[in-house]
PASEBA-1860 file (N, C-alpha, C; in nm, 3 decimals):
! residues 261
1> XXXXXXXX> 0.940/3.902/-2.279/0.824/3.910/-2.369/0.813/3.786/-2.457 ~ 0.935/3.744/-2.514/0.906/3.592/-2.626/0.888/3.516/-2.513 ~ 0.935/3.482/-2.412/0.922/3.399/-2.301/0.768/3.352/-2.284 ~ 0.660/3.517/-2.256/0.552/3.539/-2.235/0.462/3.450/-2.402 ~ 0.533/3.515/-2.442/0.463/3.451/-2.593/0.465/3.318/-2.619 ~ 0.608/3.241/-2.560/0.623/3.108/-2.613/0.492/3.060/-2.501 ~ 0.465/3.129/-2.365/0.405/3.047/-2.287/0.239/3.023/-2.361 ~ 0.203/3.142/-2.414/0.080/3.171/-2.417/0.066/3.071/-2.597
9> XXXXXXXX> 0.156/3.068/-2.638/0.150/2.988/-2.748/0.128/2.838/-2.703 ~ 0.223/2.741/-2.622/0.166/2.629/-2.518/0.009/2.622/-2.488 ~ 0.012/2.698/-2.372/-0.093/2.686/-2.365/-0.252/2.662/-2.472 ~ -0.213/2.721/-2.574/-0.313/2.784/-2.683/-0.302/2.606/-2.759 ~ -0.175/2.566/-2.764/-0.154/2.436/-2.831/-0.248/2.325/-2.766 ~ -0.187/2.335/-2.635/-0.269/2.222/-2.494/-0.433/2.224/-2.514 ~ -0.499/2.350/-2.516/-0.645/2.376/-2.561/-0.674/2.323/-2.652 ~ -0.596/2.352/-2.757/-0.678/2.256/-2.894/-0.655/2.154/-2.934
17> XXXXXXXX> -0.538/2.120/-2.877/-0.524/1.918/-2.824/-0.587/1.891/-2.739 ~ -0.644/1.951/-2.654/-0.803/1.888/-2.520/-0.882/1.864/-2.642 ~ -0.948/1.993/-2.675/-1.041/2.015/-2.765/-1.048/1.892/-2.901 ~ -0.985/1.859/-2.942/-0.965/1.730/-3.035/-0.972/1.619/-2.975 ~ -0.905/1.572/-2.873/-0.913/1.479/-2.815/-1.069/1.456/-2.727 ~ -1.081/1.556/-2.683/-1.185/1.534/-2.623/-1.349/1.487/-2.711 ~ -1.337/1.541/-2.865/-1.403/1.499/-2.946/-1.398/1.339/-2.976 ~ -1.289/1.295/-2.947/-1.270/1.142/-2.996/-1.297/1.072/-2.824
25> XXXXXXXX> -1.334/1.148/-2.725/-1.353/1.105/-2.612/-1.521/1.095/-2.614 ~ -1.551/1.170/-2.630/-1.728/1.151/-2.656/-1.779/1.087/-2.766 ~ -1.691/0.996/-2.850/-1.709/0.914/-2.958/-1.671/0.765/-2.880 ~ -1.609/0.745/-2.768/-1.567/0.650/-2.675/-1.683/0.611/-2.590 ~ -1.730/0.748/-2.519/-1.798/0.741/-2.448/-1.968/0.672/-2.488 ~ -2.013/0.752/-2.590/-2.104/0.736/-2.628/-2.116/0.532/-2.706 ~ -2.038/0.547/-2.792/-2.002/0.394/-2.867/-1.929/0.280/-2.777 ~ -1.880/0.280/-2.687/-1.846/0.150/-2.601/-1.995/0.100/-2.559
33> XXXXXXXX> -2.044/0.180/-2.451/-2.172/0.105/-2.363/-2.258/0.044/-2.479 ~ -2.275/0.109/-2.623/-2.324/0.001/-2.697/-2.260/-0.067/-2.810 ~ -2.152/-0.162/-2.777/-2.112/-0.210/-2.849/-2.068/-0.175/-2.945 ~ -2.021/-0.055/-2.973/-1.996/-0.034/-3.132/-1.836/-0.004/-3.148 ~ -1.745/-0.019/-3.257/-1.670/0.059/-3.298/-1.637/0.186/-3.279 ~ -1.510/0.177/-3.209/-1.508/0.421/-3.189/-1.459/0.458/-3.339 ~ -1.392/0.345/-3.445/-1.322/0.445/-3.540/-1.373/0.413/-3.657 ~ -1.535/0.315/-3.706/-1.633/0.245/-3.817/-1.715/0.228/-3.757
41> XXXXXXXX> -1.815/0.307/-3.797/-1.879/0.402/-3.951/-1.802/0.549/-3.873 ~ -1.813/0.582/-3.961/-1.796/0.746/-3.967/-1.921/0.848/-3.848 ~ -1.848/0.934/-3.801/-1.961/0.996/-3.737/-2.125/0.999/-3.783 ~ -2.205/1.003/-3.728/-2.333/1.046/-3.765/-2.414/1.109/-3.673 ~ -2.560/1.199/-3.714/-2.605/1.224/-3.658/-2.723/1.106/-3.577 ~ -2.745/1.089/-3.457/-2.804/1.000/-3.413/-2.912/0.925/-3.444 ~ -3.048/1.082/-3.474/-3.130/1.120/-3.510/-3.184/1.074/-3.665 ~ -3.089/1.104/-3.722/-3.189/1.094/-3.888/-3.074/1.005/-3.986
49> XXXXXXXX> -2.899/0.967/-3.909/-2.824/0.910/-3.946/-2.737/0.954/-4.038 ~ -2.755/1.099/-4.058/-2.676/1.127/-4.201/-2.508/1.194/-4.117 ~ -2.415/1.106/-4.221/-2.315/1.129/-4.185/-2.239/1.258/-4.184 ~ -2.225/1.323/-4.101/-2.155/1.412/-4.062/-2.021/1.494/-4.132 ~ -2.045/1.579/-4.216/-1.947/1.630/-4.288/-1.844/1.712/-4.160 ~ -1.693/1.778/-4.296/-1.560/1.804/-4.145/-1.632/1.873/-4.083 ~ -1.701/2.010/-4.136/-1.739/2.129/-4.092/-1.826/2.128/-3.960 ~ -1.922/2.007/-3.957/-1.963/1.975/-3.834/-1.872/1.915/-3.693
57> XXXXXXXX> -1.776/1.871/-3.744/-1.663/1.802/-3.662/-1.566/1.888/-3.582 ~ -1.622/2.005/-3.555/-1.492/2.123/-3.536/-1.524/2.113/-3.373 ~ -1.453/2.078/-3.334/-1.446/2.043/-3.178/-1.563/2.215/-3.138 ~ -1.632/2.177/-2.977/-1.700/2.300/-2.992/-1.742/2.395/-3.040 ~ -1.676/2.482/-3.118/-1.733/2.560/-3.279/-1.853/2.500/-3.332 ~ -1.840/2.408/-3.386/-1.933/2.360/-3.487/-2.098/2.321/-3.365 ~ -2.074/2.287/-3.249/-2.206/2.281/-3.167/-2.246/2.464/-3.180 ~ -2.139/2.558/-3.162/-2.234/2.645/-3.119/-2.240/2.720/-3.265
65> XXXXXXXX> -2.170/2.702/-3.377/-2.219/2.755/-3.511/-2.356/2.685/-3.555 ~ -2.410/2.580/-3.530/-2.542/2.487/-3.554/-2.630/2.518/-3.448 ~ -2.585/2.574/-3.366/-2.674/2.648/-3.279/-2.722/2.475/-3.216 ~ -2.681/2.431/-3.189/-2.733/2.302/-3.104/-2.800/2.188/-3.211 ~ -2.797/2.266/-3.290/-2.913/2.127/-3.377/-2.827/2.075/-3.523 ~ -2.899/1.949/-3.564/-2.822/1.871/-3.689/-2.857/1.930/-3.774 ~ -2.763/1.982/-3.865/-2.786/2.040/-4.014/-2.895/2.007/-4.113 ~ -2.897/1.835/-4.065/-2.993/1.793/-4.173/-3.159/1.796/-4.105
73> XXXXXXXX> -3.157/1.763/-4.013/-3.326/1.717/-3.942/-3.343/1.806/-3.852 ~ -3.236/1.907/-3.800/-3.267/2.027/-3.675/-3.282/1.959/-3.573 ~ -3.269/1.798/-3.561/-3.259/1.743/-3.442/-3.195/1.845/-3.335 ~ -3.207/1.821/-3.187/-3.121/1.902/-3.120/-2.969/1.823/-3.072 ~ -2.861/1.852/-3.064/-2.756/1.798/-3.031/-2.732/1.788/-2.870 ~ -2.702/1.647/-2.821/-2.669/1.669/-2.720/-2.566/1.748/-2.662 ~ -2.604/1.824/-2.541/-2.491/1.916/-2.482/-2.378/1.855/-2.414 ~ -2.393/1.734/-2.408/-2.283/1.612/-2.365/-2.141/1.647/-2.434
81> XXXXXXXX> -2.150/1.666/-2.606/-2.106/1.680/-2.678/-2.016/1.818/-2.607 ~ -2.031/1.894/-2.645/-1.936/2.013/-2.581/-1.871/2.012/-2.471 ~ -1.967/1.957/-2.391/-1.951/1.953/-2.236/-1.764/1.864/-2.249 ~ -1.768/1.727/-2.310/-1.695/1.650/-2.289/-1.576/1.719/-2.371 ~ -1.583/1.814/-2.512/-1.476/1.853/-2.512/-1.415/1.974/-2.433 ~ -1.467/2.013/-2.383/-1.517/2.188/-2.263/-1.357/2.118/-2.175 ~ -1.413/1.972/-2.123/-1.375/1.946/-2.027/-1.225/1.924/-2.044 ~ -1.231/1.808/-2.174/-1.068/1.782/-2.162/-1.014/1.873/-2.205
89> XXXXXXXX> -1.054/2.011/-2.254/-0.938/2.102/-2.269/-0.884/2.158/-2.164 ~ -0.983/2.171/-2.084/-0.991/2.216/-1.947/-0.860/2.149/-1.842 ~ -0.917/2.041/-1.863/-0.838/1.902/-1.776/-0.660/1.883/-1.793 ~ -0.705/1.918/-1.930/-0.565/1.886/-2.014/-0.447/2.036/-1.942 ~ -0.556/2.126/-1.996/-0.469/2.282/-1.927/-0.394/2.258/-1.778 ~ -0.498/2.240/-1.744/-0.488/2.225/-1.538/-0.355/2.111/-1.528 ~ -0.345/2.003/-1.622/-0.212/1.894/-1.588/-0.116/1.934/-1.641 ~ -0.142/2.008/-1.720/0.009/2.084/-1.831/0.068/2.180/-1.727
97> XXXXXXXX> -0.112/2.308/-1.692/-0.009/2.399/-1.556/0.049/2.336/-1.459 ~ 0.037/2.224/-1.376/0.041/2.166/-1.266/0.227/2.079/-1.303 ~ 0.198/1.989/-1.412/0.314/1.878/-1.407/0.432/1.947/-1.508 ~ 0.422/2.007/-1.616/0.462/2.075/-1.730/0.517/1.930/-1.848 ~ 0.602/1.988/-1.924/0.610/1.924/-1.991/0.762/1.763/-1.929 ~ 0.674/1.661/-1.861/0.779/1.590/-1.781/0.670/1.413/-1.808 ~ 0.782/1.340/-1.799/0.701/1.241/-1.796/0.579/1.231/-1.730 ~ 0.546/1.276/-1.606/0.462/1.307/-1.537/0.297/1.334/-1.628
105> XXXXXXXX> 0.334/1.385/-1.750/0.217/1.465/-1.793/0.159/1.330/-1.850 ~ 0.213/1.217/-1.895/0.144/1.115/-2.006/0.046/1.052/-1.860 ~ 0.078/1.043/-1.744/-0.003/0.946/-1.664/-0.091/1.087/-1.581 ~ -0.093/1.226/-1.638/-0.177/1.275/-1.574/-0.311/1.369/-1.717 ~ -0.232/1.323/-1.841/-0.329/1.318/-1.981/-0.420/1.175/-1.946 ~ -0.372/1.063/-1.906/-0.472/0.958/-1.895/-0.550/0.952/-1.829 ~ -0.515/1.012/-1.720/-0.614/1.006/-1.583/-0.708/1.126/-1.641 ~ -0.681/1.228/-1.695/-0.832/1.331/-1.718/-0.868/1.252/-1.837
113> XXXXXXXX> -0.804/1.210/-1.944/-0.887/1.126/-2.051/-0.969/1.035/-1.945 ~ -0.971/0.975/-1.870/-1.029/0.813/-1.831/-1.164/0.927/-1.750 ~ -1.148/1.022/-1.682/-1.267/1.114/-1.600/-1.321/1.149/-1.690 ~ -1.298/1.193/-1.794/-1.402/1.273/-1.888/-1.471/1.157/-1.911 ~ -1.407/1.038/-2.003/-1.513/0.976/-2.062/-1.576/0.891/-1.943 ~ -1.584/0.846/-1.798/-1.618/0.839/-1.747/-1.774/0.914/-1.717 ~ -1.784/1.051/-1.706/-1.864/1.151/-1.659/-1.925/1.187/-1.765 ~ -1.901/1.168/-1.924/-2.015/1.168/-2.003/-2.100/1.042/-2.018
121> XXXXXXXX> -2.032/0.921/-1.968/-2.081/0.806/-2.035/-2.168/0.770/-1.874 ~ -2.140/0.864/-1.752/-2.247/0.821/-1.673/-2.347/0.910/-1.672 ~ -2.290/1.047/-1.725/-2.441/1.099/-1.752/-2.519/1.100/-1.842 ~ -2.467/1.015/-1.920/-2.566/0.984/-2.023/-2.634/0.851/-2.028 ~ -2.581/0.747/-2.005/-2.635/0.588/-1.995/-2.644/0.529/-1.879 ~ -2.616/0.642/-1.756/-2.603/0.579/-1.653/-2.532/0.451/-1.606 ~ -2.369/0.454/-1.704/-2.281/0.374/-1.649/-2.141/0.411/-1.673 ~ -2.049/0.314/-1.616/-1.897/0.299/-1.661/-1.823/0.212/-1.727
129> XXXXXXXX> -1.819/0.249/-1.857/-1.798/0.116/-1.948/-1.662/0.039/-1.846 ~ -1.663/-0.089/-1.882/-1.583/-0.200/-1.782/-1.412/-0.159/-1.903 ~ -1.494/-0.146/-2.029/-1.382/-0.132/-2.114/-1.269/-0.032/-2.085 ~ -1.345/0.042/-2.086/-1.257/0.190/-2.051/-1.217/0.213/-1.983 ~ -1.240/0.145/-1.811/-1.191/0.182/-1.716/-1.052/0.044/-1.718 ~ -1.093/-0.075/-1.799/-0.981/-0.154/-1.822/-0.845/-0.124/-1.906 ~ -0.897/-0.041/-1.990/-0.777/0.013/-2.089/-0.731/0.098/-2.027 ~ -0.767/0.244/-1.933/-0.720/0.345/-1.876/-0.641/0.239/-1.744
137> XXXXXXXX> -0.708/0.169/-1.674/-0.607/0.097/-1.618/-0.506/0.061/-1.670 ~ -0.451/-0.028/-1.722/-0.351/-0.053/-1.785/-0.260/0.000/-1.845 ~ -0.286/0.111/-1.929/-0.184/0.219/-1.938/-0.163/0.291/-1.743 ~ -0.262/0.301/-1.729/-0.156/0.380/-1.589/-0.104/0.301/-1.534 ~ -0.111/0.200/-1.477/-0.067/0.080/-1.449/0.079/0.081/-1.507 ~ 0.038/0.081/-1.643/0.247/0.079/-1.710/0.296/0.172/-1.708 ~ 0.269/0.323/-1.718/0.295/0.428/-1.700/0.411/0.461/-1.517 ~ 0.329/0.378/-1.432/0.382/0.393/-1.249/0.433/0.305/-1.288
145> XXXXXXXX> 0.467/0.188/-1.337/0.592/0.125/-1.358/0.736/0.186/-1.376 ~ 0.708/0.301/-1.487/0.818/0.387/-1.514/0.826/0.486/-1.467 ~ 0.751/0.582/-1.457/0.740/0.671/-1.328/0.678/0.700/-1.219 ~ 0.746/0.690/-1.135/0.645/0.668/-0.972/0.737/0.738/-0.868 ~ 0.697/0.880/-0.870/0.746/0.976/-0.733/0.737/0.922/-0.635 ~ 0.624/0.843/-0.589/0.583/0.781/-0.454/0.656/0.598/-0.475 ~ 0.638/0.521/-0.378/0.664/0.418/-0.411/0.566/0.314/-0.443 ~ 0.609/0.159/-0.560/0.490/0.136/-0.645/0.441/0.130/-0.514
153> XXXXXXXX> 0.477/0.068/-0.410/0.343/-0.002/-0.349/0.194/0.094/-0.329 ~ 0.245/0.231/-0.301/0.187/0.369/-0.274/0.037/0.314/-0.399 ~ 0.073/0.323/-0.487/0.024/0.297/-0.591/-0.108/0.161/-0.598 ~ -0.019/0.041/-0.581/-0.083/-0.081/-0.538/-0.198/-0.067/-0.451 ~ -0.184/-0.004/-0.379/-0.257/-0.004/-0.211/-0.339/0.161/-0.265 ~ -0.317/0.205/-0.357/-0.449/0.323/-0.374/-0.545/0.259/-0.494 ~ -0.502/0.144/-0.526/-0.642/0.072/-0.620/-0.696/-0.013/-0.549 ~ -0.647/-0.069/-0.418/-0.744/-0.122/-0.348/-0.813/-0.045/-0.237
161> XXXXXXXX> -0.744/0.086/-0.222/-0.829/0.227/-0.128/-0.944/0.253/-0.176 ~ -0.929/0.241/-0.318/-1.077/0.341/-0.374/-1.140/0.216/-0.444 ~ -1.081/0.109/-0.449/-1.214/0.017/-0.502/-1.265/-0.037/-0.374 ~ -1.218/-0.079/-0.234/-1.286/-0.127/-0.123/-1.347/-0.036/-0.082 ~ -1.268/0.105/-0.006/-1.395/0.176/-0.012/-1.481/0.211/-0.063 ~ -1.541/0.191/-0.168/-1.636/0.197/-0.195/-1.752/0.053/-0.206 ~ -1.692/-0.028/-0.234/-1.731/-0.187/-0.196/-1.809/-0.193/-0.076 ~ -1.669/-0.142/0.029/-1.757/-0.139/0.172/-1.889/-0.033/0.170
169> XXXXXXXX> -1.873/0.048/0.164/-1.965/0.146/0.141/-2.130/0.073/0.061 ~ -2.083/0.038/-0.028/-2.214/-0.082/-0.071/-2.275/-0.139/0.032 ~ -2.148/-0.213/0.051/-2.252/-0.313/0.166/-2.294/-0.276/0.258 ~ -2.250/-0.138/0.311/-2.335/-0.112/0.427/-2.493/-0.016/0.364 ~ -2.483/-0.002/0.247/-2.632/0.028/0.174/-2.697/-0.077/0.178 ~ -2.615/-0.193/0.123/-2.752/-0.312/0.132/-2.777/-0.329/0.237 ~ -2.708/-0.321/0.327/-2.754/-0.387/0.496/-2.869/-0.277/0.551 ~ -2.840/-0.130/0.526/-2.905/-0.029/0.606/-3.067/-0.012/0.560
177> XXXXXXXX> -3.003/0.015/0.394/-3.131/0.033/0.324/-3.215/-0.054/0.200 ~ -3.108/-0.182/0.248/-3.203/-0.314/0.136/-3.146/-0.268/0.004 ~ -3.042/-0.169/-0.064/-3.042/-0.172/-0.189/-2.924/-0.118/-0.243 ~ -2.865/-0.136/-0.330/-2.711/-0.133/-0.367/-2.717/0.069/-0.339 ~ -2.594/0.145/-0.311/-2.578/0.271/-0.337/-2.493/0.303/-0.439 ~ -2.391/0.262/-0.460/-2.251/0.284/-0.516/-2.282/0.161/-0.667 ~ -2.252/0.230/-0.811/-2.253/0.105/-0.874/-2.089/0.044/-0.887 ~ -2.106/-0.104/-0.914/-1.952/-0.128/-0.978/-1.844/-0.064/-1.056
185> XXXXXXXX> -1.949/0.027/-1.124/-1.831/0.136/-1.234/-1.749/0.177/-1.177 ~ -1.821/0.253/-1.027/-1.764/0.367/-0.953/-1.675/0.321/-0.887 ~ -1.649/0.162/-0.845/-1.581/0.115/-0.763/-1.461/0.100/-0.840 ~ -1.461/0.026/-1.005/-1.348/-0.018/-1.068/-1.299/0.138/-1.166 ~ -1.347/0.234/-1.156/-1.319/0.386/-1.177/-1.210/0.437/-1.066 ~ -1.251/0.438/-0.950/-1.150/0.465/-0.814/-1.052/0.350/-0.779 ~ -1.028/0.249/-0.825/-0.948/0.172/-0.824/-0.843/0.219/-0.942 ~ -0.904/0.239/-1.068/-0.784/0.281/-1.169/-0.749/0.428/-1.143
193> XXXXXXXX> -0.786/0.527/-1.017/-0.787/0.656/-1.006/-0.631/0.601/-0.925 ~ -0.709/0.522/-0.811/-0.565/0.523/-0.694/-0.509/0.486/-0.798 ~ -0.461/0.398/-0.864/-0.359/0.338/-0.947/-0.259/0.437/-1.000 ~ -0.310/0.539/-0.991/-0.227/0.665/-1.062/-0.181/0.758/-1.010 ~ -0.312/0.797/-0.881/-0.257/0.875/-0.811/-0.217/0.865/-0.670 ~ -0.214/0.709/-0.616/-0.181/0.651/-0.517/-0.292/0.707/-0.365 ~ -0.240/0.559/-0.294/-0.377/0.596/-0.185/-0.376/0.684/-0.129 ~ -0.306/0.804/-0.061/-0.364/0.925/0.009/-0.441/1.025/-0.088
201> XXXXXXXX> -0.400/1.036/-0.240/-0.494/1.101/-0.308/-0.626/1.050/-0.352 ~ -0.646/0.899/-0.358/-0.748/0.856/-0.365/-0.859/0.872/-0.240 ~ -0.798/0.879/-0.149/-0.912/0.878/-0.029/-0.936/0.970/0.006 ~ -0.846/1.142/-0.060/-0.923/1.273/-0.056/-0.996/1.271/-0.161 ~ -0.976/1.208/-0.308/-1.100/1.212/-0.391/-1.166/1.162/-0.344 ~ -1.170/1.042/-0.260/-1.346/1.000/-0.210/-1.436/1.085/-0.170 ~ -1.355/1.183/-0.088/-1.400/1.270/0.061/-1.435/1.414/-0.059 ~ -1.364/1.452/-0.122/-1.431/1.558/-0.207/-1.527/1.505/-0.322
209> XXXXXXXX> -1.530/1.374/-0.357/-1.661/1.373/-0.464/-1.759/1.359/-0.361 ~ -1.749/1.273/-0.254/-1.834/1.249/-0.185/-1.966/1.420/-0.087 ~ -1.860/1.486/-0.075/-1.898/1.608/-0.078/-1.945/1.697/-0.151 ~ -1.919/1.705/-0.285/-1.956/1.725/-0.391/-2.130/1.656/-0.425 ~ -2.100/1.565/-0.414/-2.192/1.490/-0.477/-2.369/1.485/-0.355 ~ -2.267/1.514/-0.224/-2.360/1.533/-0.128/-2.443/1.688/-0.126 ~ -2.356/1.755/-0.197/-2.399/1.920/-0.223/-2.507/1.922/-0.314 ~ -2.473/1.875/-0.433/-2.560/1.857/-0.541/-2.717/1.783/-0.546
217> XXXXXXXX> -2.712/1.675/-0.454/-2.808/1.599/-0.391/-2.892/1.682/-0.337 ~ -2.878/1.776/-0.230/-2.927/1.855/-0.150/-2.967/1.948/-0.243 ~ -2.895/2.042/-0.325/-2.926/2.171/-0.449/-3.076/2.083/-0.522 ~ -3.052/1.929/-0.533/-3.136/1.899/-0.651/-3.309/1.880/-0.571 ~ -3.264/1.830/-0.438/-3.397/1.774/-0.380/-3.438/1.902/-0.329 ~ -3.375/1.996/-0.325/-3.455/2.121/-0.250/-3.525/2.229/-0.348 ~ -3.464/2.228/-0.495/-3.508/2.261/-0.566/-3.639/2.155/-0.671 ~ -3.657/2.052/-0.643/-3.728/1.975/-0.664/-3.706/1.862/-0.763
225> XXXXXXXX> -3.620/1.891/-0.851/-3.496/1.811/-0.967/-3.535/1.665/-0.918 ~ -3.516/1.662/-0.821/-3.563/1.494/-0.794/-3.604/1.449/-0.665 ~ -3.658/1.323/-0.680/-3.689/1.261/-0.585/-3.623/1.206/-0.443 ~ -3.624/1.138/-0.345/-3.547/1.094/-0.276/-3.524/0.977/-0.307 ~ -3.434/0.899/-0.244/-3.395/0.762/-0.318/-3.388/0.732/-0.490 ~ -3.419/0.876/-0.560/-3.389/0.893/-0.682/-3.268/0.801/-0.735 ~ -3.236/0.759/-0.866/-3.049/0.740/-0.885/-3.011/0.858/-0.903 ~ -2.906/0.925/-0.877/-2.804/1.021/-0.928/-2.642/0.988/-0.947
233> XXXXXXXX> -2.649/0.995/-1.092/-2.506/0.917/-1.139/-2.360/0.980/-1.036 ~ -2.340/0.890/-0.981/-2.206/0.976/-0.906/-2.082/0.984/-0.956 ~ -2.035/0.933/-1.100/-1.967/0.936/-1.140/-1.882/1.031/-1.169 ~ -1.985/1.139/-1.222/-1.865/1.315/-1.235/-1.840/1.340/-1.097 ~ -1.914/1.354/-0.993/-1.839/1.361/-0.907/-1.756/1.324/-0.805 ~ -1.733/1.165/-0.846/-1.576/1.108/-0.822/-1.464/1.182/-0.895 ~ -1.537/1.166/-1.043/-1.420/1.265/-1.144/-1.392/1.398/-1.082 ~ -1.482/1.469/-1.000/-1.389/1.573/-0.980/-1.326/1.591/-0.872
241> XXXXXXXX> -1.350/1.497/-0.787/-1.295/1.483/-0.712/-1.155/1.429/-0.701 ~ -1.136/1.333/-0.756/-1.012/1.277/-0.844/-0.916/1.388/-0.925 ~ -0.983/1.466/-0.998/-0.872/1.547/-1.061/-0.826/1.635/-0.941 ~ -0.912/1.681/-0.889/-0.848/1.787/-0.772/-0.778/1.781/-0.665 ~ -0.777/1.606/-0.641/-0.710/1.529/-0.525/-0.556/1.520/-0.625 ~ -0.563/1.484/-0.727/-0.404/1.469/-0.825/-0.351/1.584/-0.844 ~ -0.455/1.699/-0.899/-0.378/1.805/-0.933/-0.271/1.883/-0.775 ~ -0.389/1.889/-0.642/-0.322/2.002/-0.574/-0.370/1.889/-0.468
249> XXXXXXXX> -0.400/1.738/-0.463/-0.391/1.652/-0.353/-0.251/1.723/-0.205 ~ -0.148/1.725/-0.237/-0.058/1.751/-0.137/-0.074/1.887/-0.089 ~ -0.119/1.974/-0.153/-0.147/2.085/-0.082/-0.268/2.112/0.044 ~ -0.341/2.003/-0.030/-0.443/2.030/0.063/-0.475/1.953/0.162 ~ -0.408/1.828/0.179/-0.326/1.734/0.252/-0.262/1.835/0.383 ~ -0.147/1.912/0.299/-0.088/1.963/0.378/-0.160/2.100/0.455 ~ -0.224/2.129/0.406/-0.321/2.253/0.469/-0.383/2.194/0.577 ~ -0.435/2.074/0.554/-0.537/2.021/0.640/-0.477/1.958/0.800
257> XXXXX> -0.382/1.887/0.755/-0.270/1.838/0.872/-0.195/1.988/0.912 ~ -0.179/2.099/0.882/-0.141/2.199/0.919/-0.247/2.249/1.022 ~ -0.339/2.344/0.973/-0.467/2.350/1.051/-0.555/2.286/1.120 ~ -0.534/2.140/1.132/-0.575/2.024/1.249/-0.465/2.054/1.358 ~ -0.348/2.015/1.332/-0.270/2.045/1.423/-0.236/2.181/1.479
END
């Protein structure tokens, strides 16, 4: 029973360290693509500029106690906002159940930090800051220096899996259809993905965002959401594809080479 308790106490901890963090992740997200400072000026509301007291700052709570809108102007709040802390608590849970508490967990906290703010900052500005995917590189990068189950090269050779494939993949858009498919984000995003989680998990995240992303395409054009040759940011769904290739990559690896053969 304390056993049960210490677990459910963890867990409860891991949630509201997503949940915080993930607040200072949609302060990344949002403030890199334009130039600004993540830690000066002080929060604000976008809208009418007035700075943001704690009470508004309460990771998720405070979106759904304001009922979506700014205290001061009733502006409406973006749902980005929740979404991005929703996620890293989420993210954070799933690497805590998966790796526990082992070195393992600091290079699999970075990799869902680097997806989240990835997947708000492409659905919102339609890009991947160069910054962020340079800093999340580099810590994982030093991180497989010191721990690396697989060998580095494993590692080496999954940042050039998921940044060529997708490179290549470009170019055969420009050749087919005259016009880029894939942006650069997505390419130097899956390059710092393999980096972490080495090339056989990178090239099932290709194959599940890519699926993903091919699902959603289809849900959107059939329901009318958009056009053809529309843009649709593919970025979250590299990200989820990526977490799900790290979290249970070998299982499903191994399912798959099981049931082929």
């Amino acid at each position: 029973m304390e056993q049960g308790l210490a677990g459910w106490v963890d867990d409860a901890a891991v949630l509201v360290w997503g949940l915080v963090l993930g607040s200072f992740l949609n302060v990344v997200a949002y403030r890199v693509p334009r130039g600004l400072s993540v830690v000066w000026p002080p929060s604000a509301c976008p809208h009418c500029g007035g700075r943001l007291a704690s009470r508004d700052l309460i990771p998720l709570f405070s979106f759904l106690w304001l009922r979506g809108r700014c205290r001061r102007c009733r502006a409406p709040i973006s749902p980005l906002y929740p979404l991005g802390e929703a996620l890293t608590a989420l993210a954070f849970w799933l690497v805590w159940r998966r790796v526990g508490l082992s070195p393992e967990l600091a290079v699999g906290w970075g990799l869902a930090s680097l997806l989240v703010t990835a997947t708000v900052a492409d659905l919102r500005d339609r890009l991947i800051p160069n910054r962020v995917v340079a800093t999340a590189a580099a810590f994982l990068g030093g991180c497989r220096l010191i721990v690396h189950p697989l060998p580095l090269e494993a590692y080496v050779w999954g940042a050039v899996a998921g940044f060529g494939t997708l490179y290549a993949l470009n170019g055969l858009s420009l050749l087919v259809f005259r016009q880029e498919g894939i942006g650069g984000g997505d390419m130097k995003l899956m390059a710092a993905v393999g980096l972490a989680a080495g090339w056989q998990a990178v090239l099932l995240a290709l194959a599940v965002g890519s699926l993903l992303g091919g699902a959603v395409a289809v849900l959107l054009l059939v329901t009318g959401k958009v056009r053809r040759r529309q843009y649709l940011p593919f970025g979250p769904m590299l990200a989820a594809g990526s977490l799900i290739a790290y979290l249970w990559g070998d299982r499903l690896i191994g399912w798959y080479l099981g049931w082929y053969m």
